[in-house]
N, C-alpha and C positions, 0 to 999 in steps of 0.2 A: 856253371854256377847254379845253384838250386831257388829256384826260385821263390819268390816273397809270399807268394799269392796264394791264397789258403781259401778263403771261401764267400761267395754271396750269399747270403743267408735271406730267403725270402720272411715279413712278414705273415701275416697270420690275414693280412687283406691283404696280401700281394695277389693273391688269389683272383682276388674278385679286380684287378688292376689289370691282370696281363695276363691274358693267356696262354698256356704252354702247350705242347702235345713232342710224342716223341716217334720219330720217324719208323717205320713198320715196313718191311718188303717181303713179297713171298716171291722164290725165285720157282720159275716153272718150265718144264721142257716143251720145246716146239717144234716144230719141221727144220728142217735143213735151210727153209729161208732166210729165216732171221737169227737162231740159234736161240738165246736163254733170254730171257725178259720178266716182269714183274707184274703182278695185278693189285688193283687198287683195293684199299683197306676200307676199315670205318672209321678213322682217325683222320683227324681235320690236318694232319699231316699231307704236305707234297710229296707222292707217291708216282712212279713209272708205271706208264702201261701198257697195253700190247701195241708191238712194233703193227701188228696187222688191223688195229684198230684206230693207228695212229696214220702210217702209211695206206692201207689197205692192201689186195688183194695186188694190185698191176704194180705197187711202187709207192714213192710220194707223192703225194697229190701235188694238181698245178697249182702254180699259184699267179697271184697276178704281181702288177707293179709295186705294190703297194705293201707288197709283202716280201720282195726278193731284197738282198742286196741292200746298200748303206741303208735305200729308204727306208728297209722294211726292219731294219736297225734300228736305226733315227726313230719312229713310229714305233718301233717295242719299248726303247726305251723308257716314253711316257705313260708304260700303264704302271697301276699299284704297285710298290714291290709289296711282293711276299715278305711276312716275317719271318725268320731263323733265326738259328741260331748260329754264333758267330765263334771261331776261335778266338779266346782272348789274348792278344800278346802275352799276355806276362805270364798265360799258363798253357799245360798241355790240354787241358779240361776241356768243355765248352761252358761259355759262363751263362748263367742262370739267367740274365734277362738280354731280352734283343739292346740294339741302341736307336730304337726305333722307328730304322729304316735308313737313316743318313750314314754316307759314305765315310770310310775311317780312309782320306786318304791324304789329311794333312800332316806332310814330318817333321822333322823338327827343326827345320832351317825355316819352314815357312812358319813355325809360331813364333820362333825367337824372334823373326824378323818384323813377326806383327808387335810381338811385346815392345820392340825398340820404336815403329814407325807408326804403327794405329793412333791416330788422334793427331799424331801432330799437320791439322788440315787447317780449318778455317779458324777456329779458335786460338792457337798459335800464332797463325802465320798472317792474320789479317785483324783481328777483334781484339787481341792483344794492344795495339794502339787506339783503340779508345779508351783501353786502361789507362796507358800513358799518358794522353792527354788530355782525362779528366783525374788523374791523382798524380800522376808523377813517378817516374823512377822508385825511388824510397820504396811506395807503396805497394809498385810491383812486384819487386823482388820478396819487400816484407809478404806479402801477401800467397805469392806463388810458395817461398818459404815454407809456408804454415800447411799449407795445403800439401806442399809433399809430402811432408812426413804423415800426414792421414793418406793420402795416397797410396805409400807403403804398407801402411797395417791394412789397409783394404785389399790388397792385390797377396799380402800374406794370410790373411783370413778365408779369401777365395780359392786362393791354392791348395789350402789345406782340405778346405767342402770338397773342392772338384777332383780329389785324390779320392777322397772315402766315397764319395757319390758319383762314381764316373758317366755311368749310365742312364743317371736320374733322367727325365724324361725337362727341357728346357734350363738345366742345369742352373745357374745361381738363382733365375728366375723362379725356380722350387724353393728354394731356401725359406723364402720366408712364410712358403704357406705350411711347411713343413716342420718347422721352428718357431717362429711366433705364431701368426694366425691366417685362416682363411682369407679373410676381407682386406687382410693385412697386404698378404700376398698378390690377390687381384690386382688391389689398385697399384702399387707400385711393378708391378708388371707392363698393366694394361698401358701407366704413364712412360714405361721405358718403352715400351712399343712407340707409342705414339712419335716420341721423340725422335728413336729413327727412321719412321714413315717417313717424319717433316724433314729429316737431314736430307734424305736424299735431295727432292728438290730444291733444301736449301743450298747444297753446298755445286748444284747445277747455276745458282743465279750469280752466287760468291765467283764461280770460274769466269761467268763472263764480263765481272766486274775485273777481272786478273786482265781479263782480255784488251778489256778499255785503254790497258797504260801503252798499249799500241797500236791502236783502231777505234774511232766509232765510227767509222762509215759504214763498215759489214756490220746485217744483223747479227744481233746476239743468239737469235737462234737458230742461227748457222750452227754454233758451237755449239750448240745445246744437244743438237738433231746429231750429231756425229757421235758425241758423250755419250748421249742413251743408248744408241743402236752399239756402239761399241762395249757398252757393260751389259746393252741386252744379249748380246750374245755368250758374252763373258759365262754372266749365270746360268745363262741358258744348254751352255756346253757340260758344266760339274762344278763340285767343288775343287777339281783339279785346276780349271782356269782359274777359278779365286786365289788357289793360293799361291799359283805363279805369277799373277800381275800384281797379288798386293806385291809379291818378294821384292819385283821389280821396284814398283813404286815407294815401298818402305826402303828400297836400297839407294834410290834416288834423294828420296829426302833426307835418310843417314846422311850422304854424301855434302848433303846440303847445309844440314846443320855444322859438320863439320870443317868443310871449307867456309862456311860465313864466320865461325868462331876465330879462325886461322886471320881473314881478313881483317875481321872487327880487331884483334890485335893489335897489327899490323897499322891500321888506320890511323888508331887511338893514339900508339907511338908517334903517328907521323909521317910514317911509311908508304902511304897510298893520297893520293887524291891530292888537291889542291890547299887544303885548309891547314897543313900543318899539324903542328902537336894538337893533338885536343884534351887528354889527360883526362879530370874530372871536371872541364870546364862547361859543359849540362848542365852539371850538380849543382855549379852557383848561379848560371845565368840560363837559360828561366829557374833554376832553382829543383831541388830532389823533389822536395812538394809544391803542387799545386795549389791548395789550401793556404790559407794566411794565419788561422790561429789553430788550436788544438782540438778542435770539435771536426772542422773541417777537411784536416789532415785524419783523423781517426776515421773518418767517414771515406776518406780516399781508400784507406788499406781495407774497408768493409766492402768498397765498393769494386776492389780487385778481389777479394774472395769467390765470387760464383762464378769471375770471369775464367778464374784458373780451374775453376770444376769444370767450365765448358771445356777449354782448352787440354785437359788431361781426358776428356770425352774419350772413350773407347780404350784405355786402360784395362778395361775388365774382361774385352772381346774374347781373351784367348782364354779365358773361363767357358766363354758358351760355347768355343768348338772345342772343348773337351770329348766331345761323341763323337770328333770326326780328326783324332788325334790316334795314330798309330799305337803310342805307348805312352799315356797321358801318368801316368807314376814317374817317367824319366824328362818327359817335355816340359810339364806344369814346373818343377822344381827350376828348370833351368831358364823357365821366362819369369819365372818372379824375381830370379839374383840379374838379370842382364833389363827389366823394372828399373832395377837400384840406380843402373847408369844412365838411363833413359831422364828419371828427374834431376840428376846432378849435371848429366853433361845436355841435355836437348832441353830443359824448359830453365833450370837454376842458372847457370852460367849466359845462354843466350839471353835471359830476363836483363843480368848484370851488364852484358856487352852492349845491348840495344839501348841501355839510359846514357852509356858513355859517348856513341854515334848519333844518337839520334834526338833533337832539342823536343821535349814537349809540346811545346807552340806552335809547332809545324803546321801549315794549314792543310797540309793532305793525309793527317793522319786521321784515320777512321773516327767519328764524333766528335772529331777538332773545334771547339769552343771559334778559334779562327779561319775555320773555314771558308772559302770566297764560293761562289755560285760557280757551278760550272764546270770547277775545276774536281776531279775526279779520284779521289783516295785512293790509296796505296798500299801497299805491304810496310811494314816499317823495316823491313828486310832489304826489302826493293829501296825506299828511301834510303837506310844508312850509305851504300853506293851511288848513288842517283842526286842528292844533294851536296856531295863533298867534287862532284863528278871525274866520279871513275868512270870511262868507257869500258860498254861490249858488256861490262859486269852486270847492271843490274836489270836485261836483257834475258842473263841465263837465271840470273835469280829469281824473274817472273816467269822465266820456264816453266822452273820446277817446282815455283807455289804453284801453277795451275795445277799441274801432274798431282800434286798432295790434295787439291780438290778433287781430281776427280778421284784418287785414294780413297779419301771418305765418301763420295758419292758410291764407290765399289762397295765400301766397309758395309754400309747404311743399310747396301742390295742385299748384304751377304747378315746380317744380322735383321730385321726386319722380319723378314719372310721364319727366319727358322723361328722367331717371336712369338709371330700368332699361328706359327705351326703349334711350337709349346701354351699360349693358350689355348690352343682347340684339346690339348693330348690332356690337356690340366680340365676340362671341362667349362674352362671360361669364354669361351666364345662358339661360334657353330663349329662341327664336327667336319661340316665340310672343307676347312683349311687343315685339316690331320694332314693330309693328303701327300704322302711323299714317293715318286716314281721309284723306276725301277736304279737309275742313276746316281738315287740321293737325294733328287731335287726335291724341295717343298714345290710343287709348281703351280695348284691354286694360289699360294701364298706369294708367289713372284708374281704372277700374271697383276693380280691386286695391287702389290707396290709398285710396279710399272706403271698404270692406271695413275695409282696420287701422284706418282713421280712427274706425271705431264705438268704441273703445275709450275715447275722449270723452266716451261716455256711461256711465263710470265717475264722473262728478263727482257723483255723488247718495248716491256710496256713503261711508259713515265710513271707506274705504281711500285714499281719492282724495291726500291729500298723502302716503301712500308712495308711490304709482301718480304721479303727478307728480315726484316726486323721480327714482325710476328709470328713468323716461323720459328726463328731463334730465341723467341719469348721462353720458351720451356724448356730451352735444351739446359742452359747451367744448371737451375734449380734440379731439374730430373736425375742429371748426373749427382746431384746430395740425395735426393732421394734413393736410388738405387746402390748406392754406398754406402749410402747409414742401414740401409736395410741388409744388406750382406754382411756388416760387421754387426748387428744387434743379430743375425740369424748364428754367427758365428760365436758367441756370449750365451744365446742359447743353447747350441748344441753342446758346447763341451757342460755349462750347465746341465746339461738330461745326462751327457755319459757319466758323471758324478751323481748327480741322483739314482742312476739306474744301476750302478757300478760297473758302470763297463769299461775296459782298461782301453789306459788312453796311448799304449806302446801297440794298441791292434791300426793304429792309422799307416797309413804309408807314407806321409808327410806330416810333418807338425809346425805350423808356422815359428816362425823365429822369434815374432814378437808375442806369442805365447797369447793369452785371452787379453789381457791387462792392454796390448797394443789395441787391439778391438773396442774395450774399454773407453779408453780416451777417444777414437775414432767417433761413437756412436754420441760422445759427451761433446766433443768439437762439433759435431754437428748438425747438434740443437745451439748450439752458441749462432754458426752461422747462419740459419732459419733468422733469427733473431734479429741478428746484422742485415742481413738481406730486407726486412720487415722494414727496419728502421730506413735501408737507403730506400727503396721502393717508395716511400710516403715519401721523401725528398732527398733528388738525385745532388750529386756534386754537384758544385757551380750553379745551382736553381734559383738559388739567393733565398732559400727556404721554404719555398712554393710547392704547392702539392698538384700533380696532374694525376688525375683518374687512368689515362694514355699509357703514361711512362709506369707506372705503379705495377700497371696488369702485363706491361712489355717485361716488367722484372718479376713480376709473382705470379704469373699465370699460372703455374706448374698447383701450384697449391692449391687454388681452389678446382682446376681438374682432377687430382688427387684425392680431395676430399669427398667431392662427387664420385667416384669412382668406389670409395672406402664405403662411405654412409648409403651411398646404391647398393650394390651385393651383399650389405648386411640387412638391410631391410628387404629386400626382394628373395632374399635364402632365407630368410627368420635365422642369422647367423649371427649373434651377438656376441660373439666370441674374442674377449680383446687380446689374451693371451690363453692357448694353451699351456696344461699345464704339465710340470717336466713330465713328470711319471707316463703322462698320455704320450708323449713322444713317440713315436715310430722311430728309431736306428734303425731299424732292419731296412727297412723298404728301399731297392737299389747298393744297399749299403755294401762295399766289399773291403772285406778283415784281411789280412798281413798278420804275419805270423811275426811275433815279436821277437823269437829267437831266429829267424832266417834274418829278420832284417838285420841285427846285429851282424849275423855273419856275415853277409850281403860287404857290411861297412867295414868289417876286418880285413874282408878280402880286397876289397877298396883301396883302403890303406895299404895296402901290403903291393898292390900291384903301382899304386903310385911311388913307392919307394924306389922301386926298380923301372919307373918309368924314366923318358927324357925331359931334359927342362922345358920343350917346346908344350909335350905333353903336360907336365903338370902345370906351367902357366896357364893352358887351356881349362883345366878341371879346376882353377883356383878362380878365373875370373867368369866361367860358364858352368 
């Protein structure tokens, strides 16, 4: 098959962005000792040099410990890598720009498997029942609802960027200084960083809260001390261990959501546990809503809106390892349609089953209005088995929510670091977090998130659920920010390819939902800003009372945002609110597809699934 991949086209500042040079050898004849070898150029090119200046005269030089053998491995691998240039999968070329240093060695069972399991950690699996039972079922579902469908245009918007911008240097995280504005760009970056600095250690204290439904006599930072050292190594090994433990752990939680949907059934009918039929009896007794008039109940489904932004947290992941995907043209398409299942069957249907098993009122559910001292909340996971009592079962269920903590504490490690590598490469923070080894590793940029990450081992202390709560203060809101920002970046670009006339058949993907889905996405959420605003000044159930506390635990995001926005435009004299189309950069990173291969590409497509098997084409229908 001929391939799609036609050309990068550098800018007019790519120039002055990234520098190139092209390899240069002069070969030269020598003695019988060594035979042919090469001498060094004037090109900043990596060039061979003599075996006898390299060796010397007797051999190769000795070396010590410290140099031979794994160590001296181990210990190379930490210096700078060199830049080169790289084959590209999709062609025979070498393509125009590096991927600036990081390892291409994620394939595509480990993105699929992150598009299905990334996120579903704490926000799911534990903070979801505060939704519950401060709004009620109803609002859940309505809420989690609404949200997926932006969800989808956001994760179709992304897909399309990260086809045409594979290389871009921090990937979505460019988008909007590259599309809307510089200041624009910062801050919503700087605030996505931040956010998963704080996951890490948040989702360390969330595990030993998992821990509690079977222990407090052991420290919590027992658990803590094993977690870290075991994800320090993780990253500390590649991006190869990252993406074999998410698989694992994303294939565990699959598993998970799947056998609890099989269960919740099962239950509902009457099939399991002590309680009998339960049907929709939730729904009347405590009732679908919490709220008792129509203000109230409205305020429930606003105040599940930013819960389900947390909870979808990290949907977007397999956009920033686009630099370290083997063939990001064939992977990206096939994590945005296996996306589609991920909302309908892991957040929609589990939303619908857990109002059926599990009564609102519960006093061990996460910010339970009835909660008793003491006693120590739950997974609403773990609950649905645990209160009807089923044995043995909700045992493996607290398993496997920890396992999905420490997931997102992995995700956090793994997304973080490459963050303020991408600010430093962007010029928004020091240069010295650019820094990525010979391996791949960002490894200034781990060393650092390890460091904030000790804050984890705060769960021993009686402060740990405010120190947990204000960590999680910015994560829902940040996940709307960095959402809204990738769908208004994606509304801008196809606006510049229209202004600039550049044909929009040169992409190698084209979202489904076309701009218009982007559209609505950017429009929904200034609505939920709004919503957020309003519950923030007065939470469910407050009896209308305003706390300064709960307010900034729901909006912090915003005014670090806005500090971050209104700083870098006053400190750059950068007053810039929108760029405008015509100024746009396409080029920069940008790589074109040829409109007539890709057709062909699709004919040929068709034509080999005709003659394929059923197994095959069910595969190519639903992946």
């Amino acid at each position: 098959m001929v391939s799609s991949f036609h050309s990068e086209k550098p800018s007019f500042e790519s120039k002055h962005r990234i520098g190139s040079s092209t390899p240069v050898s002069e070969e030269t004849e020598l003695n019988d000792y060594k035979g042919t070898t090469t001498v060094e150029n004037f090109s900043d090119s990596p060039v061979e040099v003599s075996n006898i200046q390299t060796e010397g005269i007797d051999g190769p030089p000795k070396q010590g410990f410290f140099h031979r053998g794994t160590v001296g491995r181990i210990l190379d691998s930490y210096k700078r890598a060199t830049p080169a240039g790289k084959n590209d999968p999709e062609s025979d070329v070498m393509s125009t720009f590096s991927n600036s240093g990081l390892k291409q060695a994620l394939k595509t069972r480990h993105v699929v498997m992150m598009s299905l399991g990334t996120g579903i950690g704490t926000g799911l699996l534990i903070a979801n029942g505060k939704g519950l039972s401060n709004a009620g079922p109803a609002p859940l579902i309505i809420g989690y609802g609404l949200v997926s469908i932006t969800t989808y245009f956001m994760v179709q918007a992304a897909g399309e960027m990260a086809v045409a911008f594979p290389t871009l240097p921090g990937s979505f995280n460019s988008y909007t200084s590259l599309f809307v504005s510089r200041p624009y760009g910062f801050a919503t970056t700087w605030l996505f960083f931040v956010q998963w600095l704080t996951m890490f250690p948040m989702e360390l204290i969330a595990m030993t809260m998992v821990v509690r439904f079977w222990t407090t006599k052991v420290d919590p930072d027992v658990f803590v001390l094993i977690f870290f050292v075991f994800l320090f190594v993780v990253h500390f090994i590649g991006v190869e261990a990252y993406g074999e433990t998410e698989f694992f752990l994303n294939m565990c939680k699959v598993f998970l959501v799947i056998g609890f949907i099989i269960f919740a059934i099962v239950l509902t009918a009457g099939g399991a546990g002590d309680s009998g039929y339960l049907g929709g009896k939730y729904w009347h007794n405590p009732g679908a809503f919490v709220g008792h008039n129509a203000e109230s109940r409205f305020k429930g489904v606003c105040y599940v809106l930013v819960s389900a932004y947390f909870s979808y947290g990290g949907t977007e992941l397999f956009v920033l390892s686009v630099n370290e995907q083997e063939n990001p043209r064939r992977t990206t398409p096939t994590a945005t349609k296996t996306t589609m299942y991920r909302i309908l069957v892991v957040y929609l249907l589990t939303m619908i089953l857990l109002g059926f098993t599990v009564p609102n009122n519960h006093p061990r559910l996460m910010g339970s209005p009835y909660a008793k001292e003491g006693v120590q909340s739950v997974s609403p996971y773990v609950l649905a088995a645990y209160i009807h009592n089923v044995k043995i079962l909700p045992h493996f269920i607290n398993a496997v929510v920890m396992l999905a903590m420490v997931s997102m504490s992995n995700s956090a490690m793994y997304a973080a670091p490459r963050l303020i590598c991408s600010l430093a490469q962007q010029g928004y923070c020091p240069k010295y977090f650019d820094y990525i080894d010979r391996r791949g590793r960002p490894t200034r940029a781990l060393v650092l998130c390890f460091i904030i990450g000790t804050i984890g081992f705060a769960s021993s202390s009686e402060k740990r659920d405010t120190i947990f709560s204000w960590l999680s203060a910015i994560a829902g809101l940040s996940e709307l920010f960095t959402w809204s920002a990738i769908m208004l970046s994606h509304v801008r670009f196809r606006a510049a390819l229209r202004k600039q006339g550049k044909n929009v058949d040169e992409l190698g993907y084209k979202s489904n939902t076309g701009v218009w889905g982007s559209v609505y996405g950017v429009f929904f959420s200034i609505l939920v800003f709004m919503a957020q605003f309003w519950v923030a000044l007065s939470a469910p159930n407050s009896g209308g009372k305003c706390s300064a506390n709960d307010f900034f635990q729901s909006y912090l995001a915003m005014p670090i945002w806005l500090t971050f926005y209104f700083g870098y435009m006053f400190w750059n004299r950068d007053f810039t609110f929108l760029i405008p189309l015509d100024k746009i950069d396409l080029d920069f990173h940008r790589r074109y597809y040829d409109p007539d291969l890709l057709r062909q590409e699709d004919e040929e497509h068709q034509q080999a699934m005709k003659h394929a098997s059923f197994l095959v084409k069910l595969r190519n229908f639903f992946c």
